[in-house]
N, C-alpha and C positions, 0 to 999 in steps of 0.2 A: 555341660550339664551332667549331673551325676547319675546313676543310674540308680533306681529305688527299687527293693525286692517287693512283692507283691502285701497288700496290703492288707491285712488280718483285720478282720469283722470284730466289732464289740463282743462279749458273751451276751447270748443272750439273757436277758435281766428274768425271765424264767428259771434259770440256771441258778437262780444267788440262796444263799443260806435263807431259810425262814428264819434264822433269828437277826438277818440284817434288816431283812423287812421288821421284823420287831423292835429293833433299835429306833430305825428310817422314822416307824410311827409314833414313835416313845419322844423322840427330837421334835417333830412335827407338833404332836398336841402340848409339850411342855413350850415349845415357841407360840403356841396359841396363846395358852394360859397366860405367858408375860403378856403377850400383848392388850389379853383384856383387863390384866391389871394395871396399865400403864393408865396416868392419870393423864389428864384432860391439857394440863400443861405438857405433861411429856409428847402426846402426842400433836399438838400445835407445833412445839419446837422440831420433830420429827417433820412434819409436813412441811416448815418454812424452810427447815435446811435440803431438803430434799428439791424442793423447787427451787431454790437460791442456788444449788449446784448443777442444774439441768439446760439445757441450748434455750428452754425456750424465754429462760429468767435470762438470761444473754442476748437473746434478740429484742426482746421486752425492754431491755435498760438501752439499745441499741437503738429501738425504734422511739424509745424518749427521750433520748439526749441528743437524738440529730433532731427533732422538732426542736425541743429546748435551747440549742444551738444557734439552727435558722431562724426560729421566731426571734431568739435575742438579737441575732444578727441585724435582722430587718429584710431579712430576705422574704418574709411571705407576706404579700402585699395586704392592706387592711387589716395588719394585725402591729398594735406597736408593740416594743419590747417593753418588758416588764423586769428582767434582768441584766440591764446589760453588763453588768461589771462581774457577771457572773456569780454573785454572791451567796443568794439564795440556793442555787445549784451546788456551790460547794458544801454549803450549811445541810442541803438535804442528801448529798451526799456522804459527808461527814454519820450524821445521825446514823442512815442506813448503815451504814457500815459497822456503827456500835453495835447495833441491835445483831445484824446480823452474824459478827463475831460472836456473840452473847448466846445466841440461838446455837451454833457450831460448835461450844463448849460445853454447851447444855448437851449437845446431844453424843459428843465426843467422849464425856464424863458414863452417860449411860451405855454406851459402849465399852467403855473401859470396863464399868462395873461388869457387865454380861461377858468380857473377856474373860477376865477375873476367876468368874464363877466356873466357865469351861475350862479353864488353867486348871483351877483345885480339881473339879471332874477328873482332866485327863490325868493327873497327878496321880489320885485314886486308884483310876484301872491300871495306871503303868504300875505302881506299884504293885498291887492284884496280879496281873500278870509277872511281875520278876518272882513273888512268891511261889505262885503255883509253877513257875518255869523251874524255883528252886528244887521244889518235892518234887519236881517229875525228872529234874537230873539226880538227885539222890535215889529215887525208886529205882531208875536205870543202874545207877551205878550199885545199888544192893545184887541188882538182876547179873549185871554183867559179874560182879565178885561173886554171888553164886554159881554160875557158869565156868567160871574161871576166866573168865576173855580181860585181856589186858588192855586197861582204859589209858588217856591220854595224862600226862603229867600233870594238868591242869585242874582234873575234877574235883580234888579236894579243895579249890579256892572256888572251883563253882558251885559247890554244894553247900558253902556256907550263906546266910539270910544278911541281903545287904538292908541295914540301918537307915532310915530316912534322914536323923538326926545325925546319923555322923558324916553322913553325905556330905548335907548342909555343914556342919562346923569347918569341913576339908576343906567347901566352897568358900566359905567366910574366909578363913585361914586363908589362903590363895587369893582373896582378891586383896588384904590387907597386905600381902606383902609384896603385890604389884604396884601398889599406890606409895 
């Protein structure tokens, strides 16, 4: 067994920026807001998938298809079968399955979308951030040439403003000529 150095505490969450708790609450009530926008379909198809992926929709089909089994079987006395070929069980099996893949897409699509929207989001700040990352290696680098202090070979390719657009064309470019 390996031997583990001592185990460092959380920070305390008293300790964190007040503007992360401002972010925390800005997430928070805009995750409200969708949800009371979400229409009366979306949140059906939310609820069926949600229970459709849970132990107890698992024990539930568990605890219907061993009756549905036994009783076709002829195993519980005073009760005749009504399936025995199985039939109807496939056929209600089949259905549920439709619907329930249907429900899974539905709700996989509304995910996707709200991915989507956090992708563009974090797109945004990283951007944001490489800008102001830019001015504040050029401010440096003003400060350090007025100083005189000799900076690294590189600054002049860091102080230039990276292009969204040509990013993209690079990526394009590069993926067409791997295919």
């Amino acid at each position: 067994m390996q031997k583990r150095g001592p185990t460092v505490p959380p920070p305390d969450p008293e300790s964190l920026n007040t503007a992360l708790y401002r972010n925390i609450d800005a997430l928070r009530r805009q995750q409200a807001e969708e949800r009371e926008r979400d229409s009366v379909h979306d949140r059906l198809a939310d609820a069926i998938t949600g229970f459709a992926g849970s132990f107890p929709f698992v024990y539930l089909h568990l605890t219907l298809l061993a009756f549905w089994l036994a009783a076709n079987l002829g195993w519980i006395p005073g009760l005749s079968p009504w399936d025995p070929e199985f039939i109807v069980l496939a056929m209600i099996a089949s259905v549920e399955a439709i619907f329930l893949s249907t429900f899974v897409l539905i709700s996989q699509n509304r995910m996707s979308q709200e991915q989507g929207r956090r992708a563009a989001l974090d797109l945004q700040i990283s951007l944001l951030a490489e800008h102001e990352v830019t001015r504040l290696i050029r401010q440096t680098s003003a400060i350090a040439d007025h100083l005189g202090v000799v900076t690294e070979d590189d600054i002049e390719e860091l102080k230039r403003d990276i292009a969204p657009e040509a990013v993209l064309t690079v990526i394009q470019e590069a993926e067409t000529h791997d295919t």
